[in-house]
C-alpha positions as CSV (number, residue, x, y, z in Angstrom):
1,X,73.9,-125.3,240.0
2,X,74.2,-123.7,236.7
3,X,73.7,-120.0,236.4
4,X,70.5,-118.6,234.5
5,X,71.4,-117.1,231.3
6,X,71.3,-113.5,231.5
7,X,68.6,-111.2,230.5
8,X,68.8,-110.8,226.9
9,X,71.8,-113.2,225.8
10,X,69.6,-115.2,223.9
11,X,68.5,-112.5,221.6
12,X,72.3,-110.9,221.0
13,X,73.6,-114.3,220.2
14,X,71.1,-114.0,216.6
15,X,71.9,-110.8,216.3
16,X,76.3,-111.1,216.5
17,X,76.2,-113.5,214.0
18,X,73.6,-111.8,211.8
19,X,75.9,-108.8,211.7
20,X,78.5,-111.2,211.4
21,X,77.3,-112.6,207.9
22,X,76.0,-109.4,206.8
23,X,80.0,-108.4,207.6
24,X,81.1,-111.8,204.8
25,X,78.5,-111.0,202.7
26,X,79.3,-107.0,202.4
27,X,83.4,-108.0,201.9
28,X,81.8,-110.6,198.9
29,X,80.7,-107.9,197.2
30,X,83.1,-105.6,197.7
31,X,86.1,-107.8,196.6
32,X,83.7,-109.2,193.5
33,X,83.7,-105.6,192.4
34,X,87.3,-104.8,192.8
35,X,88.4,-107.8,191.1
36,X,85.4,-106.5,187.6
37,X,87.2,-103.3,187.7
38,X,90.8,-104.5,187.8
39,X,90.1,-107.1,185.1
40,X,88.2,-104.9,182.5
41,X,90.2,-101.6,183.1
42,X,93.2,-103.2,180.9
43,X,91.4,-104.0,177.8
44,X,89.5,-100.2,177.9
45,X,92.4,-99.1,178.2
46,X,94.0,-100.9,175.4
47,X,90.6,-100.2,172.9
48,X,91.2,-97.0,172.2
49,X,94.7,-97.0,170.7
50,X,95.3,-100.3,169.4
51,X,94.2,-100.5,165.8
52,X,96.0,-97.1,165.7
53,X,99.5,-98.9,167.5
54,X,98.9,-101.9,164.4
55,X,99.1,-99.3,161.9
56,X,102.2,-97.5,163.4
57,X,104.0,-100.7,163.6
58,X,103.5,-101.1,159.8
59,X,100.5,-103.3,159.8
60,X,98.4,-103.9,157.0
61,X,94.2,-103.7,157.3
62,X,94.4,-106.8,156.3
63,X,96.4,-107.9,159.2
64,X,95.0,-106.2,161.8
65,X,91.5,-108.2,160.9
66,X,93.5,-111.4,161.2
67,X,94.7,-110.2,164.7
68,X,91.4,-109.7,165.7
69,X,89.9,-113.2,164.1
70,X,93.1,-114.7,165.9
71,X,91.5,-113.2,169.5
72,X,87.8,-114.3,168.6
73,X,88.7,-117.8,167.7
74,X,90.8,-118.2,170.6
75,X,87.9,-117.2,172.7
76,X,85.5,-119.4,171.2
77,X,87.7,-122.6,171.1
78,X,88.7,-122.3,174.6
79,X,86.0,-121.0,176.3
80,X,83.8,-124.2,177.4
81,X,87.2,-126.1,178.4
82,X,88.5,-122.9,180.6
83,X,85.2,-122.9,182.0
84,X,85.3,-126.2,183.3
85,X,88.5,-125.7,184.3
86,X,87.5,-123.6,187.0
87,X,84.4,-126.2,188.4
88,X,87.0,-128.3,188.7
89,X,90.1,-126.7,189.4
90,X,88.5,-123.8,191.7
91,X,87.9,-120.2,190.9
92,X,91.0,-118.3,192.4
93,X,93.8,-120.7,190.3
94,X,91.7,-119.6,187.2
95,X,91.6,-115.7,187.7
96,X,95.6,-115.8,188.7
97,X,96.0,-117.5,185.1
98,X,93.8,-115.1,183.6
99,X,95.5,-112.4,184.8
100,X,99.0,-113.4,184.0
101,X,98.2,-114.7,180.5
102,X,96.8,-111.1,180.2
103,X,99.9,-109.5,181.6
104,X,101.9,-111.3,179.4
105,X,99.7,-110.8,176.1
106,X,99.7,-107.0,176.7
107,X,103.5,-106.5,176.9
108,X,103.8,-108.1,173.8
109,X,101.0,-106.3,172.0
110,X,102.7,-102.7,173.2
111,X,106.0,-104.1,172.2
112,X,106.0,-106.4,169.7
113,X,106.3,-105.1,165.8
114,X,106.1,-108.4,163.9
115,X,102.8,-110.2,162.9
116,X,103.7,-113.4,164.4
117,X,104.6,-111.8,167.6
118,X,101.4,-110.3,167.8
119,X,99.2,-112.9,166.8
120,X,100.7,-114.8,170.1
121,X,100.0,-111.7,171.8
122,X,96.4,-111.9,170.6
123,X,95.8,-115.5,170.8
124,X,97.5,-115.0,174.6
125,X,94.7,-112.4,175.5
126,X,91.6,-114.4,173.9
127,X,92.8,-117.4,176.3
128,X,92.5,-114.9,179.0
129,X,89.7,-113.7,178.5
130,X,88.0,-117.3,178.4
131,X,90.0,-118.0,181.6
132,X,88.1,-115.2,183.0
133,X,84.5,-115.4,181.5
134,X,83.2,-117.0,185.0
135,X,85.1,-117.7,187.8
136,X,84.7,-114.4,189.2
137,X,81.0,-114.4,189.4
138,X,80.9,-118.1,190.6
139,X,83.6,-117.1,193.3
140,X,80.9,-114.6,194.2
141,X,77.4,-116.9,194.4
142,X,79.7,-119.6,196.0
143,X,80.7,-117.4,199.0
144,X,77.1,-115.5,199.2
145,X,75.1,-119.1,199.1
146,X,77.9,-120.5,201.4
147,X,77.8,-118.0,204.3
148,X,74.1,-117.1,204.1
149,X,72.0,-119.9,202.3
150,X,70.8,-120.3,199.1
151,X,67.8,-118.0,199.5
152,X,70.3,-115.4,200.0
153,X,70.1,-112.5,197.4
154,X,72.2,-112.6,194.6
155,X,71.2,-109.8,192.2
156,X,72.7,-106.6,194.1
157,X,76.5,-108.0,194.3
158,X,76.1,-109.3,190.4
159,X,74.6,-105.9,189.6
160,X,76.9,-103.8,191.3
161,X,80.1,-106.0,189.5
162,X,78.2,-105.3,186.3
163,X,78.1,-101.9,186.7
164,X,82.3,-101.6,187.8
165,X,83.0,-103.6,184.9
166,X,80.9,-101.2,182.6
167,X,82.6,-98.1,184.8
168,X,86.4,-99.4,184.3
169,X,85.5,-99.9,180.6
170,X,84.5,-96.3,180.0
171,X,87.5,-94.9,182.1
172,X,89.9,-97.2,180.5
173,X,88.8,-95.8,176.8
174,X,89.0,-92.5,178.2
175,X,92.3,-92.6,179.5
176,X,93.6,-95.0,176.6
177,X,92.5,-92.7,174.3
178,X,93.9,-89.5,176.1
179,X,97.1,-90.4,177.6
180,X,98.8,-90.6,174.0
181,X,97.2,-87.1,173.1
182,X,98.7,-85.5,176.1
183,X,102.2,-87.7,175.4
184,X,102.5,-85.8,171.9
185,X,101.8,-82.4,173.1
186,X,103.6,-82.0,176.5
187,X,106.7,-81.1,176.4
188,X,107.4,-83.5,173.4
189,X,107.5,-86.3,175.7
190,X,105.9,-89.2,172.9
191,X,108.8,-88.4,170.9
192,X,111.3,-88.2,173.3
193,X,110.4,-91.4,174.7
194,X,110.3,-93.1,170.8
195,X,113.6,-92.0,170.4
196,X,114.5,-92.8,173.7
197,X,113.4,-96.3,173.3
198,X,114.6,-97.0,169.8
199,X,110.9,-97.0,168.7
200,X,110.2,-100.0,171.4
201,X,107.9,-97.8,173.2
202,X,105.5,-95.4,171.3
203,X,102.8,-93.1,172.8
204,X,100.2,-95.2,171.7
205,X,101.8,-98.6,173.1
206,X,101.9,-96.7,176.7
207,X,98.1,-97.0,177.6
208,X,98.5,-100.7,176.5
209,X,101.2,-101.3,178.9
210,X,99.6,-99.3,181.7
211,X,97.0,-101.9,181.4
212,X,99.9,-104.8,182.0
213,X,100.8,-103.1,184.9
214,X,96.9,-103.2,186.1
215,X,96.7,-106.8,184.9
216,X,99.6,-107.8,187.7
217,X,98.0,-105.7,190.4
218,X,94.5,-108.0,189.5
219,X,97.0,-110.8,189.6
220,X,98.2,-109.9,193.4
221,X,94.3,-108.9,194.4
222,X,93.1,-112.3,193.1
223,X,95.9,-114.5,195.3
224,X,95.5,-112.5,198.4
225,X,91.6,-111.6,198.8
226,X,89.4,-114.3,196.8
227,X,89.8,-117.0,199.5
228,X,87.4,-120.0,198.7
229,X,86.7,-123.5,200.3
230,X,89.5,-126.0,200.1
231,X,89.0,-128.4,197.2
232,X,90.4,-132.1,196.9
233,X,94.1,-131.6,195.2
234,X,93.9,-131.8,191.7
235,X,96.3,-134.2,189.5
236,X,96.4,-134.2,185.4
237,X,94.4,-137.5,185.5
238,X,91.7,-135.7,187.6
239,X,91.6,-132.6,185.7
240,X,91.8,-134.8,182.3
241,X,88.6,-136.6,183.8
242,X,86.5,-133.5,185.4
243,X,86.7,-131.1,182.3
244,X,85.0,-133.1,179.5
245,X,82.6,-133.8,182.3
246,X,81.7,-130.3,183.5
247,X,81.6,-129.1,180.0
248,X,79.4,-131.6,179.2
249,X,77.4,-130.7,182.5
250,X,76.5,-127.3,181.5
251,X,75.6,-128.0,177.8
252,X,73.1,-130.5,178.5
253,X,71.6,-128.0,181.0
254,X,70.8,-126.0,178.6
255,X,69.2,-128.8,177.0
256,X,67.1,-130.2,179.8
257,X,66.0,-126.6,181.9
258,X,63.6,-124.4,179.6
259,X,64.8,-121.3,182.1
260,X,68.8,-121.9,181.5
261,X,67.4,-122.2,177.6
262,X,65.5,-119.2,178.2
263,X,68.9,-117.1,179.1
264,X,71.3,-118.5,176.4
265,X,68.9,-117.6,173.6
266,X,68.4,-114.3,175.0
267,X,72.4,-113.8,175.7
268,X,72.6,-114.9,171.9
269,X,70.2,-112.3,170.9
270,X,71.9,-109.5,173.3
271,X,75.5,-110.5,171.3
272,X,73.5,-110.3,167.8
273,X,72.8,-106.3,169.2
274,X,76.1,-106.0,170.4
275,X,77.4,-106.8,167.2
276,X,75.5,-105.1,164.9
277,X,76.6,-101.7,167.1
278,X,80.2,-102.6,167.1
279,X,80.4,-103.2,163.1
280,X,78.0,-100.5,162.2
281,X,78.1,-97.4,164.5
282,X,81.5,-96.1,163.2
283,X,80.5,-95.7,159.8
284,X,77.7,-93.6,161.5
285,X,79.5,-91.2,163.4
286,X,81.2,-90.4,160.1
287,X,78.3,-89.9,158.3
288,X,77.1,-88.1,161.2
289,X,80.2,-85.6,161.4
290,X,81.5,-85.5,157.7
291,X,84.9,-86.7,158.8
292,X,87.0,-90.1,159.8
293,X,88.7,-88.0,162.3
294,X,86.1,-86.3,164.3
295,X,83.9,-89.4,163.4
296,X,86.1,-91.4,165.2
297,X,86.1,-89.0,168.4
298,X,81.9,-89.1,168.4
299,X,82.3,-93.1,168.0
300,X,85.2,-93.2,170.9
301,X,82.3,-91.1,172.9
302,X,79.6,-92.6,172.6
303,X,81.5,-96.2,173.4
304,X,82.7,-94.4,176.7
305,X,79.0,-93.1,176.7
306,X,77.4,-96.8,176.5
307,X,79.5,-98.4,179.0
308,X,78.2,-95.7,181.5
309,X,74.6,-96.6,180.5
310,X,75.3,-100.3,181.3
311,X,76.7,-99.5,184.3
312,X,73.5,-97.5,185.1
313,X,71.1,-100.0,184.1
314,X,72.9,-103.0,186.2
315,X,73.6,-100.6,189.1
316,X,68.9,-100.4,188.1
317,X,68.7,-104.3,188.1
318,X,67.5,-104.5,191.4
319,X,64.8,-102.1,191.3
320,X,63.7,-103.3,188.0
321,X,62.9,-106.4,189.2
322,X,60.9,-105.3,192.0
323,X,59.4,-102.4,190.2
324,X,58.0,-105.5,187.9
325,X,57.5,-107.5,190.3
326,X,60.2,-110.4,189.2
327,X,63.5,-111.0,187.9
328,X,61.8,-112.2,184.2
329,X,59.8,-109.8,183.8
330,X,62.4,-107.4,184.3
331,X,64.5,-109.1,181.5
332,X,61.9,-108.1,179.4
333,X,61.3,-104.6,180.4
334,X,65.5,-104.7,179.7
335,X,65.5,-106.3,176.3
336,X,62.2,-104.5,175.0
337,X,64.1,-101.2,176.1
338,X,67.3,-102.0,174.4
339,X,64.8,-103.1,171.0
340,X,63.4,-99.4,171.8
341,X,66.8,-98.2,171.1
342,X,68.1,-100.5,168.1
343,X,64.4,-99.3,166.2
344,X,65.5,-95.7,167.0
345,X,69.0,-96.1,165.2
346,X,67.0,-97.8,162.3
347,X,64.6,-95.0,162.1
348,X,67.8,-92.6,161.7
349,X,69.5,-94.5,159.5
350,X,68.6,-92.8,156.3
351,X,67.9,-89.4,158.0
352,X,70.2,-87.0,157.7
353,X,68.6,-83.9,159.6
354,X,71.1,-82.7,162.4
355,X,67.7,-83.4,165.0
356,X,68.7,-87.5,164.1
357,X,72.0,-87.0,165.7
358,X,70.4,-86.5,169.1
359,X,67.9,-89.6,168.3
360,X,71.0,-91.5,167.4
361,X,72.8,-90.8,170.7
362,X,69.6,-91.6,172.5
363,X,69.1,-95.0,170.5
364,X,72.6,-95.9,171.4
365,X,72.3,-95.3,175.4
366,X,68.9,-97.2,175.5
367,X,70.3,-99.8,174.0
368,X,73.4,-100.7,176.4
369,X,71.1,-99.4,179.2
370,X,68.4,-101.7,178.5
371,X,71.2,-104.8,178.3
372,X,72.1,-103.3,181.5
373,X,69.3,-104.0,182.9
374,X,68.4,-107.3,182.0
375,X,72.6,-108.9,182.4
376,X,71.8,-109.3,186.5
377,X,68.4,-110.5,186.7
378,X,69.4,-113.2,183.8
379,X,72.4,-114.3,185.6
380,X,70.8,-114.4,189.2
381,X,68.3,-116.8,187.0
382,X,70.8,-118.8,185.9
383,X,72.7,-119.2,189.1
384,X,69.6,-120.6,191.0
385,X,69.1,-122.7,188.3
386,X,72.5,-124.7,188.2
387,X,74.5,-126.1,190.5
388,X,77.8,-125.0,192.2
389,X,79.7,-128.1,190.6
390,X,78.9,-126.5,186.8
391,X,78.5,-122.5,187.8
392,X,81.7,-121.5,185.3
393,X,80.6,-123.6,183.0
394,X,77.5,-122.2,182.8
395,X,78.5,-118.8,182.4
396,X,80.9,-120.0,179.7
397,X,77.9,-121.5,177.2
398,X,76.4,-118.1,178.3
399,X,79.2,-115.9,177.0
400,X,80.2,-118.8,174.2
401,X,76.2,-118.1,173.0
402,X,76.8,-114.5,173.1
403,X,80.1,-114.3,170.9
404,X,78.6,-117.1,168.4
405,X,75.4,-115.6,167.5
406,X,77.2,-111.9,167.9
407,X,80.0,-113.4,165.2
408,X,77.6,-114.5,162.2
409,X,75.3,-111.1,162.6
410,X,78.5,-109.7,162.1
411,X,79.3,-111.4,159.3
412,X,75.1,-111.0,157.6
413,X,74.9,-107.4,158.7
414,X,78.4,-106.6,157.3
415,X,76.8,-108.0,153.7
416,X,73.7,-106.0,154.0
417,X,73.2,-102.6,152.0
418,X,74.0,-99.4,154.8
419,X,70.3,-98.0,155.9
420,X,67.7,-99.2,157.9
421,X,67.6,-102.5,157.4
422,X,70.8,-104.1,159.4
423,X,69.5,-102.5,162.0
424,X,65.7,-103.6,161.6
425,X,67.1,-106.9,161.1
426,X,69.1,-107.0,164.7
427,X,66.4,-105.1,166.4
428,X,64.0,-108.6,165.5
429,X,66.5,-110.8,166.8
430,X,66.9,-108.7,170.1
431,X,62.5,-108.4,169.9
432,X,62.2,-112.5,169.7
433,X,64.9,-112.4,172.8
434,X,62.5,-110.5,174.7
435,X,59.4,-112.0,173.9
436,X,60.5,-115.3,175.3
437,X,60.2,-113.6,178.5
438,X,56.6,-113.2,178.1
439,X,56.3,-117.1,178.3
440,X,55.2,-118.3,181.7
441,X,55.5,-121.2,183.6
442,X,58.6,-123.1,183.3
443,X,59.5,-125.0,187.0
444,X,62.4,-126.7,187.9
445,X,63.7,-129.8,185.8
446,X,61.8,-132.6,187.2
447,X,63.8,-135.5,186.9
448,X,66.9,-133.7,188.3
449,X,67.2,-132.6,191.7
450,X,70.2,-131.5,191.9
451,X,69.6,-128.7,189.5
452,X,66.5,-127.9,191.6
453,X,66.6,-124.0,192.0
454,X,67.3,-122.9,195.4
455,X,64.4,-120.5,195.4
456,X,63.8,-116.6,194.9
457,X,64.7,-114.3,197.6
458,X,61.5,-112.4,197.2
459,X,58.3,-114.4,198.4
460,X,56.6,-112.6,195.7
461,X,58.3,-114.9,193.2
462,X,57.9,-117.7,195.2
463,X,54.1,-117.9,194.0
464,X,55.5,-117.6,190.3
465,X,56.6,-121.2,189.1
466,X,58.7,-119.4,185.8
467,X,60.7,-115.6,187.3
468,X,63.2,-116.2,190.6
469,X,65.7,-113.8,190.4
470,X,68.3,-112.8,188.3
471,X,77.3,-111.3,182.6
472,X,79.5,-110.9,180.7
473,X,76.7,-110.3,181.4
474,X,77.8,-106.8,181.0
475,X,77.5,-105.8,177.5
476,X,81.0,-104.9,176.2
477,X,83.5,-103.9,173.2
478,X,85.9,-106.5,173.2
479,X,89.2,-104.6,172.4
């Protein structure tokens, strides 16, 4: 005779392995943010001091703007193919690349004092950076749709790896931009160790090697805690084969899905903003201050500044969305904030009373925290929108849209008169990102299932045919 179950087994059975998921899901996140802060504290710390280490080492303008192309082509090139690497190869091989390439490419750029030796150095950490563009992330929906369904809520752990990434980018340009100021003037260390280096190691090269340090501690964090699914072995010919076709897999998304259309455009029109900031805020803080030297200090803080209010706005994400009621209308309420901003900086642009320097300030955080905002509810989009088998690649013509469009605004703004208008100009592009948002009803592709979304975690949405829920992205500097 079998026993009667006992009073109450029946119900703690549901209950051990809810807690027992909530347990998976809670490490997810918590190793998805460690591994956004490991990555992105090496190039903050690097941004500070790095122009200034060229120009030490006896490098030309010139040059240093070839560096630079040499890391944005790189990028750009490799980005699609690295991101298909990682659908087929798996996410954890990737990152460990990623992380060694950048290991590698920031010893040399610390060390090196020839321009060939640092265009390798360069070219090393643009390939990183593509390596990296992804995998992370998709590590992250992989194991969170794996262990708890695809309903399962996405947007917290994206927006809370957002936010670290923003955080370690603002403490690594802090600390970058520190460490060789309190090298020269304690105890005559920064000279000390020049000489006692034979001018290998300079106080500004130390901040950039701290970060290669960081980059092998990422290295060890990725091999030992992003465990994922086993995955047939991979040969050359099966690599050879699976790229082109996962590249090709997440461009003709884009083509086919109106919603995964929807989020390139508007990460193209985020980079355009992005852009415009990067090229033109210097010469503003300048203006602003009267001086290269202090205006260099106001740009280094209000850099440090923005990355804080990205990390605000996607640590916000969440509550954006269901403050609005959805994760697209909360991309709008993100983008039309960030416009908010960009027409602020346009309306100081040719105002020169010391009241503008607060507007200024003010334009500048609501811009990064309005892309704050909208980065995890576009991305939590996206991910219900493709499938597991192109996830990197996805995020790769995401961040590949971002850099493109964020590459020619560089290059229109740059031939645009100084005043109001560059900024007008980007603060339209940014506007038409936004508005797309106010478009309604775009479902599911119907002649693919497979890219059929799994469906919103809020029920709300579920009546809504166009919002579910929703980086790189993160806005950042690129160093």
């Amino acid at each position: 005779m079998t026993g009667t179950p006992r009073p109450g087994a029946d119900r703690t059975a549901p209950e051990r392995a809810g807690q027992e998921t909530e347990a998976v899901l809670k490490a997810a996140r918590r190793r998805y943010v460690v591994v956004c802060a490991l990555f992105w504290l090496p190039p903050g710390l690097a941004m500070a001091p790095l122009v200034l280490l060229f120009t030490e080492r006896g490098m030309a303008l010139a040059a240093i703007a070839g560096f630079f192309a040499a890391h944005s082509l790189t990028v750009a090139a490799v980005e699609l193919p690295t991101g298909g690497l990682s659908d087929v190869l798996g996410r954890r091989p990737v990152l460990a690349a990623a992380g060694a390439l950048n290991a590698i490419a920031l010893l040399i750029v610390g060390l090196a004092g020839t321009a060939w030796v640092l265009v390798l150095g360069m070219v090393l950490m643009g390939t990183a950076r593509a390596l990296a563009s992804g995998p992370a992330e998709a590590w992250y929906v992989d194991t969170v749709q794996a262990t708890a369904g695809p309903d399962a809520d996405l947007r917290t752990g994206l927006a809370r790896g957002s936010s670290a990434t923003s955080a370690a980018l603002a403490i690594g340009l802090m600390l970058g931009g520190s460490v060789p100021w309190l090298l020269d003037r304690t105890a005559d260390l920064g000279p000390r160790l020049t000489r006692a280096t034979s001018g290998l190691v300079l106080p500004l090269s130390v901040p950039v090697l701290l970060g290669a340090v960081v980059e092998v501690l990422f290295l060890c964090y990725v091999l030992a805690a992003l465990r994922e699914p086993p995955r047939p072995p991979a040969t050359l010919r099966s690599v050879l084969r699976g790229v082109p076709g996962a590249v090709l897999s997440g461009v003709r998304l884009g083509g086919r899905d109106a919603m995964v259309r929807r989020i390139l455009l508007s990460a193209a029109a985020a980079g355009s903003a992005l852009a415009a900031i990067e090229l033109l805020m210097p010469g503003r803080a300048v203006s602003l201050t009267g001086a290269p030297e202090s205006g260099a200090l106001l740009f280094a803080a209000l850099a440090c500044g923005g990355f804080v209010c990205a990390g605000l706005g996607s640590h916000l994400a969440p509550s954006a969305a269901r403050l609005t009621g959805s994760g697209g209308r909360a991309v709008l309420a993100g983008l039309g904030t960030a416009t908010a901003g960009l027409l602020l900086l346009a309306a100081t642009a040719a105002w020169s009373h010391p009241v503008s320097t607060g507007l200024v300030v003010a334009g500048f955080g609501l811009v990064y925290l309005g892309l704050g905002v909208a980065g995890p509810n576009e991305n939590e989009l996206l991910h219900r929108r493709v499938p597991g088998d192109a996830r990197a690649t996805a995020l790769s013509v995401q961040s590949l849209a971002q850099q493109s469009v964020g590459a020619v605004t560089g290059v229109v703004v740059g031939a645009l008169t100084p005043g109001p208008l560059p900024w007008l100009l980007t603060a339209a592009v940014l506007l038409a990102g936004a508005l797309l948002w106010t478009r309604r009803g775009d479902g599911p592709p119907a002649d693919e299932a497979r890219d059929r979304p799994a469906g919103p975690a809020d029920p709300r949405e579920r009546q809504e045919p166009e919002p579910t829920t929703a980086t790189s992205t993160a806005p950042t500097v690129e160093a």
